[in-house]
C-alpha positions as CSV (number, residue, x, y, z in Angstrom):
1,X,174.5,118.7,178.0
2,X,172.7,116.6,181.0
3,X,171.6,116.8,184.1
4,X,173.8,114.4,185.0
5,X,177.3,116.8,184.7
6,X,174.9,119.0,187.8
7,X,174.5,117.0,190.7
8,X,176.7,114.2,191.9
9,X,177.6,111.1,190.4
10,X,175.0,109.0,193.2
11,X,172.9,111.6,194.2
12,X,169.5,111.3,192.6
13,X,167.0,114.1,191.1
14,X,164.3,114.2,193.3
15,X,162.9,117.4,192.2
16,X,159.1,118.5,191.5
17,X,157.4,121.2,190.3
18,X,159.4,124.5,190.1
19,X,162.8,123.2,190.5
20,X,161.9,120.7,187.6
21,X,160.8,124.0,185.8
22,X,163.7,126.1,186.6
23,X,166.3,124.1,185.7
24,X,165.1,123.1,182.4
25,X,164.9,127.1,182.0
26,X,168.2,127.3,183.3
27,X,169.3,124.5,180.6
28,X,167.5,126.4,177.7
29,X,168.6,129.9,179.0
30,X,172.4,129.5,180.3
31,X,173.6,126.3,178.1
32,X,176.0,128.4,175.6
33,X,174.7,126.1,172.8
34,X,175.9,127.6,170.0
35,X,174.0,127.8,166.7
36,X,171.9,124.8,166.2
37,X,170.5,123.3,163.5
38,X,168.1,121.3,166.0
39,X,168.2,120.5,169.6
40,X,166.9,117.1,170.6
41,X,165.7,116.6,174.2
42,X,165.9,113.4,175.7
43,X,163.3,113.3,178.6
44,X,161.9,110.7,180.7
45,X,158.3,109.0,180.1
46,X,155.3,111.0,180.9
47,X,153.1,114.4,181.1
48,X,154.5,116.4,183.6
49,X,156.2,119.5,184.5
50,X,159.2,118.6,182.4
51,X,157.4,117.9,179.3
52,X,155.4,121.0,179.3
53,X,158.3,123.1,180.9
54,X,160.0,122.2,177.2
55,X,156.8,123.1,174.9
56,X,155.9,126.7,176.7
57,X,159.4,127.8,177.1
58,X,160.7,126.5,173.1
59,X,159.5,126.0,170.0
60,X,159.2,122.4,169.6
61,X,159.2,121.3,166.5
62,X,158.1,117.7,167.0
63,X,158.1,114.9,169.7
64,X,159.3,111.4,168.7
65,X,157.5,108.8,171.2
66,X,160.1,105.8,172.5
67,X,158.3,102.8,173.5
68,X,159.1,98.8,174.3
69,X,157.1,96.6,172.8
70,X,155.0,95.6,175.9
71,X,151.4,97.0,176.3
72,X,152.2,99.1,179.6
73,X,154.9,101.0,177.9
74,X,152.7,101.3,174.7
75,X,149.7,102.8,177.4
76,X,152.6,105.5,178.8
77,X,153.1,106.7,175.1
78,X,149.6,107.0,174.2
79,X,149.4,109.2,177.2
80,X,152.2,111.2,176.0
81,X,151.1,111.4,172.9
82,X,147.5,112.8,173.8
83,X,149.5,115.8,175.8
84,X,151.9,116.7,173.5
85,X,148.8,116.8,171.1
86,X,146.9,119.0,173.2
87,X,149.9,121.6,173.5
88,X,150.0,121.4,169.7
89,X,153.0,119.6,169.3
90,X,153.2,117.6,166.2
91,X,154.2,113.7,166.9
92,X,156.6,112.8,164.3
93,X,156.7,108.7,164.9
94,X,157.4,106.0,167.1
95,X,160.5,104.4,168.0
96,X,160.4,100.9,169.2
97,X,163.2,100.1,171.2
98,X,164.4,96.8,172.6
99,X,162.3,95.4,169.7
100,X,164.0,91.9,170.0
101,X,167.2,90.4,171.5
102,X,169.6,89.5,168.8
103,X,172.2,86.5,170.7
104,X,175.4,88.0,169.8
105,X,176.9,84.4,169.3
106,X,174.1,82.5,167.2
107,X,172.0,85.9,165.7
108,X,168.5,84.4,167.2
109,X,166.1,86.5,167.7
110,X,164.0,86.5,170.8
111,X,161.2,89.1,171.4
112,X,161.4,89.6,174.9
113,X,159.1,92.1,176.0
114,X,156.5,91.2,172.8
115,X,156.3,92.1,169.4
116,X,155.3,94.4,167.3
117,X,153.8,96.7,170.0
118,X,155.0,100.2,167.9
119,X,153.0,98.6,165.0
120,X,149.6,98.0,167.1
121,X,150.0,101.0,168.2
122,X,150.6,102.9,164.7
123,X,147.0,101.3,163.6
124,X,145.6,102.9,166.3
125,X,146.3,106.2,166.5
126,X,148.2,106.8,163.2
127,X,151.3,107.6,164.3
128,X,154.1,106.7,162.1
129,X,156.8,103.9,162.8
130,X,160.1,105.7,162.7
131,X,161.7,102.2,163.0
132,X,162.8,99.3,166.1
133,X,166.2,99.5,168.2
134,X,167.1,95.7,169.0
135,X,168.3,95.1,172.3
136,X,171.8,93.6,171.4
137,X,174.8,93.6,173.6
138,X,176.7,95.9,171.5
139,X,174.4,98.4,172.0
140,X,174.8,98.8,175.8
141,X,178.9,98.0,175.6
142,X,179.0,100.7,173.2
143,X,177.4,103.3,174.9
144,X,178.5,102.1,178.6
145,X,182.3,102.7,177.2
146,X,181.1,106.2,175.9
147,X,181.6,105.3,172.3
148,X,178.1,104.4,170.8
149,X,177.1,102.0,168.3
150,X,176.9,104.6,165.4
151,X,180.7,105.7,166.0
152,X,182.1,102.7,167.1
153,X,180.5,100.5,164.5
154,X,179.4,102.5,162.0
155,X,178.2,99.8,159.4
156,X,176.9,97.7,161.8
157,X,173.4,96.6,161.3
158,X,172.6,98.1,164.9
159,X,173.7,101.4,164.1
160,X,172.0,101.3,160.9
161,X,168.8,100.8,162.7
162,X,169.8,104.7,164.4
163,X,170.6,106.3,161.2
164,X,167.4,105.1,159.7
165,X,165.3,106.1,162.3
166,X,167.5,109.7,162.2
167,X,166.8,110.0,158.7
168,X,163.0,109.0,159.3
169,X,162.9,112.1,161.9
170,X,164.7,114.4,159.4
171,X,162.8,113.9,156.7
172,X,159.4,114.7,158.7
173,X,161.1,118.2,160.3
174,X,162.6,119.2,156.5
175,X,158.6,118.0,154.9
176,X,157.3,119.9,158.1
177,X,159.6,123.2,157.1
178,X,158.6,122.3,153.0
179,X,161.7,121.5,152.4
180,X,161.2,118.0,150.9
């Protein structure tokens, strides 16, 4: 589900405050989602009403904190980390994305927006490394064309860089429940 099938295709969201609050409400409340094993909530960087809409109205079981490797993405996360903290929501790791450009000619790496920022981070506030997304050509053909990495090229080194950072979130919600 997204916000996206709600409005039209070029209008933008330019909501605040209680309409921001009641249509995530709406989402959680009218979204026939079936039984779930988990629910995962893609929302955009920061602490406001949608973040804390999510954590008073479900039980969240963890965030997992997306960054870029450059320092003023790192400073957005570390901000979102602290709130999600102080609403007692457990971080479960750090995902950095766009880690490095990968040429899809040659394979040369280039690191773009810096490196190693998720790592820097991890030192300083001990929050785990779920793993880096590269910024590779495939990725946004793929998902552009509505057939992502991880279905279209399954064994593809890029999509293996998802399922390990899916297993990494897994295993800390199953040690988290003491199942592993």
């Amino acid at each position: 589900m997204s916000m996206g099938f709600l409005i039209e295709k070029n209008a933008p969201v330019v909501w605040r405050g209680l309409m921001v609050t009641s249509a995530i409400q709406q989402l959680l409340r009218d979204v026939a989602w079936g039984e779930l094993d988990y629910l995962v909530v893609d929302m955009p960087p920061g602490t406001g009403d949608a973040q804390l809409t999510i954590c008073q109205n479900i039980p969240v079981a963890g965030a997992v904190m997306v960054t870029t490797p450059q320092d003023i993405a790192l400073l957005d996360v570390r901000k979102g980390a602290e709130m999600f903290l102080k609403v007692k929501v457990p971080i479960l790791g750090v995902v950095q994305n766009m880690s490095v450009f990968e040429c899809p000619n040659c394979g040369h790496q280039t690191h773009i927006f810096g490196e190693d920022g998720a790592k820097r981070l991890s030192k300083e506030t001990d929050i785990e490394v779920l793993g880096d997304v590269p910024l590779h050509l495939s990725i946004r053909e793929t998902s552009d064309s509505g057939h992502p990495i991880c279905i279209s090229a399954p064994r593809s080194q890029q999509a293996n860089a998802y399922r390990h950072i899916a297993q990494g979130v897994l295993n800390k919600l199953l040690m988290k429940q003491g199942v592993v």
